[in-house]
C-alpha positions as a Markdown table, in Angstrom:
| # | Residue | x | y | z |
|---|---|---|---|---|
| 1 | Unk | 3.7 | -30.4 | 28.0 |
| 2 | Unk | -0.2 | -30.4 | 27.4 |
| 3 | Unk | -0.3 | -27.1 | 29.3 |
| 4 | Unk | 2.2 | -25.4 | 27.7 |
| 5 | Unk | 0.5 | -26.5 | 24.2 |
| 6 | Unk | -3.1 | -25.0 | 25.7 |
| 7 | Unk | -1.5 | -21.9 | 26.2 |
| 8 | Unk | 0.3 | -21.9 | 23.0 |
| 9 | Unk | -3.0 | -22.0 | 21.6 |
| 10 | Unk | -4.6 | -19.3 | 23.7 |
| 11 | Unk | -1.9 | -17.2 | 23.0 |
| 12 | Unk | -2.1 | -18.0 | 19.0 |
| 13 | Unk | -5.9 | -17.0 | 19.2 |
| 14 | Unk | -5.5 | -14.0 | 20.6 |
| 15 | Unk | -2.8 | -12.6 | 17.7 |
| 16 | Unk | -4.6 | -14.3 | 15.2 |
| 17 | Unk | -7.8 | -11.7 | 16.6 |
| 18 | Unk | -5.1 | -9.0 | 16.4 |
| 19 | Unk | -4.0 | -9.5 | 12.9 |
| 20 | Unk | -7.3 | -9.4 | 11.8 |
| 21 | Unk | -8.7 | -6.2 | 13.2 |
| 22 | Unk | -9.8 | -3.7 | 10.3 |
| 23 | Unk | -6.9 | -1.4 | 11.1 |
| 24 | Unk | -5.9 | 0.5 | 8.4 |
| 25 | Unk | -1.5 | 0.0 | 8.4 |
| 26 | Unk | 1.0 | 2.5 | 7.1 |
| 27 | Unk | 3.1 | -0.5 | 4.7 |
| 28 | Unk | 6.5 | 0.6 | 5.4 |
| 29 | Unk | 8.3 | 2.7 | 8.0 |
| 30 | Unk | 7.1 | 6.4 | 8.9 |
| 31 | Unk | 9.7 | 8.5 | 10.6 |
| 32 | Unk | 10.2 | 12.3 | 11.3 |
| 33 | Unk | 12.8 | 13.9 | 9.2 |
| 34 | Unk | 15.5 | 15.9 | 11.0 |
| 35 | Unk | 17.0 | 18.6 | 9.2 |
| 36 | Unk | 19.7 | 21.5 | 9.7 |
| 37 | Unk | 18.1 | 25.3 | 8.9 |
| 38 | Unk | 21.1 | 26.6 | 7.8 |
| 39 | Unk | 21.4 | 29.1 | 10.2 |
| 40 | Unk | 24.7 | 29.3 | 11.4 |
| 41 | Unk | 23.8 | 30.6 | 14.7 |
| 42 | Unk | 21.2 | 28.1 | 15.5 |
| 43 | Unk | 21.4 | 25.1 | 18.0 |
| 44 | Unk | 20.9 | 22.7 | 15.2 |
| 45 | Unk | 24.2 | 22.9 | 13.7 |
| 46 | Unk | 25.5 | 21.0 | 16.2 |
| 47 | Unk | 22.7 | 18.4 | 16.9 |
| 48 | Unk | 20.5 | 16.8 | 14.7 |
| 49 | Unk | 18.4 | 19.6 | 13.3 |
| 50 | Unk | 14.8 | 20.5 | 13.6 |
| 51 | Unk | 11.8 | 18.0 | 13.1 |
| 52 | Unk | 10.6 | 18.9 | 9.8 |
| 53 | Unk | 8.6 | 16.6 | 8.0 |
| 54 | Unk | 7.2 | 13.0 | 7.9 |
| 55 | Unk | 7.8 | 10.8 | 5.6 |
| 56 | Unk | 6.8 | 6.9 | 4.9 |
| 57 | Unk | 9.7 | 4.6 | 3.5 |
| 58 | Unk | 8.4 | 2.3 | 1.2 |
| 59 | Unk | 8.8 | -1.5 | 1.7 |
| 60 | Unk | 12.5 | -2.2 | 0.9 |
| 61 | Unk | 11.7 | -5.6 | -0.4 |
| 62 | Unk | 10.4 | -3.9 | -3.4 |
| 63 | Unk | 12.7 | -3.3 | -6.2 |
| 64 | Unk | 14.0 | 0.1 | -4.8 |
| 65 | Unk | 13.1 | 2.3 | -2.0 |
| 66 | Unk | 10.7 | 4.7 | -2.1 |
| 67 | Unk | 9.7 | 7.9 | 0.0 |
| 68 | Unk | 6.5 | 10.1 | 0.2 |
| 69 | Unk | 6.0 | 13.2 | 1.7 |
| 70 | Unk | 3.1 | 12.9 | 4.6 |
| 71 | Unk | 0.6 | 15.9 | 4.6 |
| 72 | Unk | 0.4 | 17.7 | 7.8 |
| 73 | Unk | -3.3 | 17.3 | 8.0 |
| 74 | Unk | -2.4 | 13.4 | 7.7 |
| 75 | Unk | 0.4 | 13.1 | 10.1 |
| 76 | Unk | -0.8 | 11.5 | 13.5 |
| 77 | Unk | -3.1 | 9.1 | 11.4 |
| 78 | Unk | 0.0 | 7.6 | 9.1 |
| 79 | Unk | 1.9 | 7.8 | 12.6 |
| 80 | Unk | -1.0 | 5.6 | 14.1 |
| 81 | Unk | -0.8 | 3.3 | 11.2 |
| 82 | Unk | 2.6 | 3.1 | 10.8 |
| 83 | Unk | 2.7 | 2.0 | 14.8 |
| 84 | Unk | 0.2 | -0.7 | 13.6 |
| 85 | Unk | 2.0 | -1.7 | 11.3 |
| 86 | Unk | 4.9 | -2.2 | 13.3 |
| 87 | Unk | 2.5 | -4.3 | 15.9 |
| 88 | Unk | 1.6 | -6.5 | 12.9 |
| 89 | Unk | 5.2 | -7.5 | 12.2 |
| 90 | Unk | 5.4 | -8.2 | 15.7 |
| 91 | Unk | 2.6 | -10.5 | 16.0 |
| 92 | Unk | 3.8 | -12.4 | 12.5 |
| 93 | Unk | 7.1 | -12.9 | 14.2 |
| 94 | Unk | 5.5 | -14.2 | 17.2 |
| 95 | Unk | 2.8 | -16.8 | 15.1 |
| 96 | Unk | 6.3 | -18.4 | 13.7 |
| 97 | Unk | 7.5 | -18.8 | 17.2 |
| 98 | Unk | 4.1 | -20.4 | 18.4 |
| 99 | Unk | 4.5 | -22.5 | 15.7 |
| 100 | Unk | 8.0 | -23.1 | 16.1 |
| 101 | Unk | 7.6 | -24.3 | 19.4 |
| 102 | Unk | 4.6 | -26.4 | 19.1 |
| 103 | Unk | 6.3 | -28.5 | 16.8 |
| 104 | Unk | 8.9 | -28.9 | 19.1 |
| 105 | Unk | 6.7 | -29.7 | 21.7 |
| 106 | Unk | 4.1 | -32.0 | 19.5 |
| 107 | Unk | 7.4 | -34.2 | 18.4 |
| 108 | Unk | 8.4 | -34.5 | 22.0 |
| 109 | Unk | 5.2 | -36.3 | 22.5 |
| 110 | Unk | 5.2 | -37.9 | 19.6 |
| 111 | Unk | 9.2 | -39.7 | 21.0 |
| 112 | Unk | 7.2 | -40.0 | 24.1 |
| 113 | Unk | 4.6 | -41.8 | 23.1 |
| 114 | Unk | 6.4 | -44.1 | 20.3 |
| 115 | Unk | 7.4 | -48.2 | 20.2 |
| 116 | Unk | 11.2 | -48.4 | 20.4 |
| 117 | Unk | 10.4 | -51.8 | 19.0 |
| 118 | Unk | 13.7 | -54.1 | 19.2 |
């Protein structure tokens, strides 16, 4: 159990040094835009459409959502933020289940360790 709690810790160091790289993150979600040309003759009337544009998707945890056009000029670096971003979540998901299951394993030793006085 004390191994699995050292590399619990090792593992929480190392996304805690993640998160707190000076990354610049895209706050939302950026995705390519598909859209149909109108040309009835074209391939994309019966598939998706054409990549058009970019655009970032605004937290939805805000009081409505929200969308804003990406300049061209910008595109791979809100794509490279927006990845980050997505890496960030990650690691926050994986701190709670480090945590999670260090509690689980520091109250196992605690029953391990405790008087069962009768």
């Amino acid at each position: 159990m004390l191994a699995a709690l050292h590399q619990l810790h090792q593992e929480r160091r190392r996304r805690l040094r993640r998160l707190t790289r000076e990354h610049a993150l895209a706050i939302g979600t950026v995705a390519l835009v598909h859209r149909k040309c109108g040309n009835p003759r074209c391939h994309c009337l019966a598939g998706p459409g054409h990549p058009q544009t970019l655009f970032l998707f605004k937290d939805p945890r805000q009081s409505r959502r929200r969308c804003k056009l990406v300049r061209r000029a910008d595109e791979s670096q809100l794509q490279q933020a927006g990845e980050r971003y997505r890496e960030f979540r990650a690691d926050l998901q994986r701190l709670r289940a480090i945590d999670r299951e260090e509690k689980r394993i520091l109250m196992a030793l605690a029953e391990e360790r405790a008087i069962h006085y009768e």
